[in-house]
C-alpha positions, 0 to 999 in steps of 0.5 A: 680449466673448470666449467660450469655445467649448462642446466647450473647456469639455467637453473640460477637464472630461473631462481633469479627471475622468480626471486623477481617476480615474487619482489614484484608481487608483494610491492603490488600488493603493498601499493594496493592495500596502501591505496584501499579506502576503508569500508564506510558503512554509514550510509547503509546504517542510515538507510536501515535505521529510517522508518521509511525505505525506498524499496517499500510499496504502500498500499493502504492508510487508516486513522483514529483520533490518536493515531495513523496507520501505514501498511504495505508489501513485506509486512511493513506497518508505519504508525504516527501519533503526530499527524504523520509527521514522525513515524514509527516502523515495524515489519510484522512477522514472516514478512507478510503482504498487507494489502489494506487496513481499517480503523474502527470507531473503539479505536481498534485497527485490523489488516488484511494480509494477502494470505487470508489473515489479519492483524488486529491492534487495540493501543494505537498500532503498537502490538499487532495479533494476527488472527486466520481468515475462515476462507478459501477465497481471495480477500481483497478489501476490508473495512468496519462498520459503526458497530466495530464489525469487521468486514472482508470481501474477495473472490467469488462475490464472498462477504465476511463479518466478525463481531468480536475482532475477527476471533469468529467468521460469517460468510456470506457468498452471491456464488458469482464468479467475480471480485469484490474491491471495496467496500464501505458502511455509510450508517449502521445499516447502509453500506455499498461494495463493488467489483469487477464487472462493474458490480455496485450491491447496496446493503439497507440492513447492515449487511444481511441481503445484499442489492444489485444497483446499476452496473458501471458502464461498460463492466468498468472494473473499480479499483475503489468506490467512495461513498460521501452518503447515501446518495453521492458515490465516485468509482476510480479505474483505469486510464484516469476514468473516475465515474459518479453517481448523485442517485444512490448508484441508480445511475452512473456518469463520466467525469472529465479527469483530462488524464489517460493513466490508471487512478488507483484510490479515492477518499475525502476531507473535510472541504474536498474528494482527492484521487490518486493514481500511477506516476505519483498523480493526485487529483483534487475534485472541486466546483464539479471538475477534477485537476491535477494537483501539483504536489511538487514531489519526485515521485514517479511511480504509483500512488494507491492511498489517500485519507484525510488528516484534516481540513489542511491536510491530506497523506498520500502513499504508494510505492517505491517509499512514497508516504507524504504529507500534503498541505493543502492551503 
């Protein structure tokens, strides 16, 4: 009688367990990509096509009688021509930091780029050329005077000004080592800045000689000045502090704000002074006191721009995506 070899048998059975095991594995793999959802890519498409995203961090707001302009990290512009009720988006070349813009009385509109440059627009916001800034300092603040001049302060106590739309540059130092914030022209010849150390320099003389006035108290650091005229002027810093001055920044007082986190922007309207700060705080100056306004939006965390729209409105802006419009009635 003939027998079947022991390794014969085993090899079937080998063939027979992985036939099995192959069966197994395609059958899985059916089930699986039967059971797969397609990929929906509308929500992404949605998100990318919103002038505003939540990973975007504004940090300053200016306007003229046409148009308003956002700026912020990543080179993010945000335009409107409705009095921010639409916007329009454009992310300006090599994604650069913009840190603050200005609107001049021509309508021309300049931003100042983290990395010693700005962006000048004369149609309202919509073509952007950028233009060097002639210093090795750190520019912090711009702003334009009357006259359409434009002007940087920064690092090391250093003013700049171009009188043709920053093609050319005067620089001006105090040679003190300190960081200028802010600045603001309230005539074509006055104007006040200030900086850390509590500085406030006053100009009488459209920006020629700069003046030493009062310290803030304490060296308070500002993280912005405002100046309603030449006598009535705020600073905003840290731990909701906001101090006042009604004497041409002869001298400074606290003002009760009943908040203890950092206030990071202040600016007016027609019938009031408006601050705001971290964690989405606004607050509204009226009858001498400041009170937190409840502008019932989920935003938590900073606000660092605030510009009057008119006497109805107000635009605050800050990180995360945060630009709203607040209606003040």
């Amino acid at each position: 009688m003939s027998t079947i070899p022991v390794f014969a048998v085993m090899r079937q059975y080998a063939c027979h367990c992985d036939l099995i095991k192959r069966l197994v594995t395609v059958i899985a793999l059916l089930v699986l990509s039967s059971c797969e959802a397609p990929l929906n890519l509308e929500g992404v498409n949605e998100q990318r096509s919103r002038p505003v995203a939540r990973f975007d961090h504004f940090q300053a707001v200016a306007g003229n009688r046409q148009s308003i302009v956002v700026v912020g990290s990543g080179g993010v512009v945000l335009t409107s021509t409705d009095t921010a009720e639409t916007w329009s988006r454009q992310v300006l070349p090599d994604y650069p930091a913009l840190i603050d813009v200005t609107a001049c009385a021509n309508g021309t509109y300049a931003i100042l780029d983290f990395s010693r440059h700005i962006w000048v627009s004369d149609d309202d916001g919509e073509n952007w050329r950028k233009k060097p800034l002639a210093t090795e300092e750190t520019p912090l603040a711009i702003s334009c005077d009357p006259d359409n001049h434009l002007w940087v302060v920064g690092s090391f106590s250093t003013f700049l000004s171009s009188h043709d739309n920053g093609e050319s540059w005067q620089i001006k130092s105090l040679d003190e080592d300190l960081m200028l914030t802010s600045i603001q022209f309230i005539d074509e010849s006055t104007a006040y800045a200030c900086g850390e150390f509590g500085t406030v320099l006053k100009t009488t003389d459209k920006g020629e000689n700069w003046e030493y006035m009062q310290p803030l108290p304490g060296e308070f650091y500002p993280q912005d000045c405002h100046f309603d005229n030449e006598q009535h002027g705020w600073a905003v810093g840290l731990r909701g502090r906001i101090l006042h001055t009604s004497d041409g920044a002869n001298s400074w007082q606290d003002q009760t704000t009943d908040v203890d986190i950092p206030v990071y922007g202040i600016g007016a309207n027609g019938s009031g002074l408006y601050a705001v700060g971290d964690n989405g705080l606004l607050l509204e100056y009226a009858n001498g006191e400041w009170e937190r306004r409840n502008h019932k939006l989920p935003i938590r965390f900073y606000l660092r721009a605030v510009k009057s729209l008119n006497d109805q409105s107000i635009l605050i802006a800050g990180g995360a995506g945060a630009v709203h419009k607040i209606r003040l009635d």
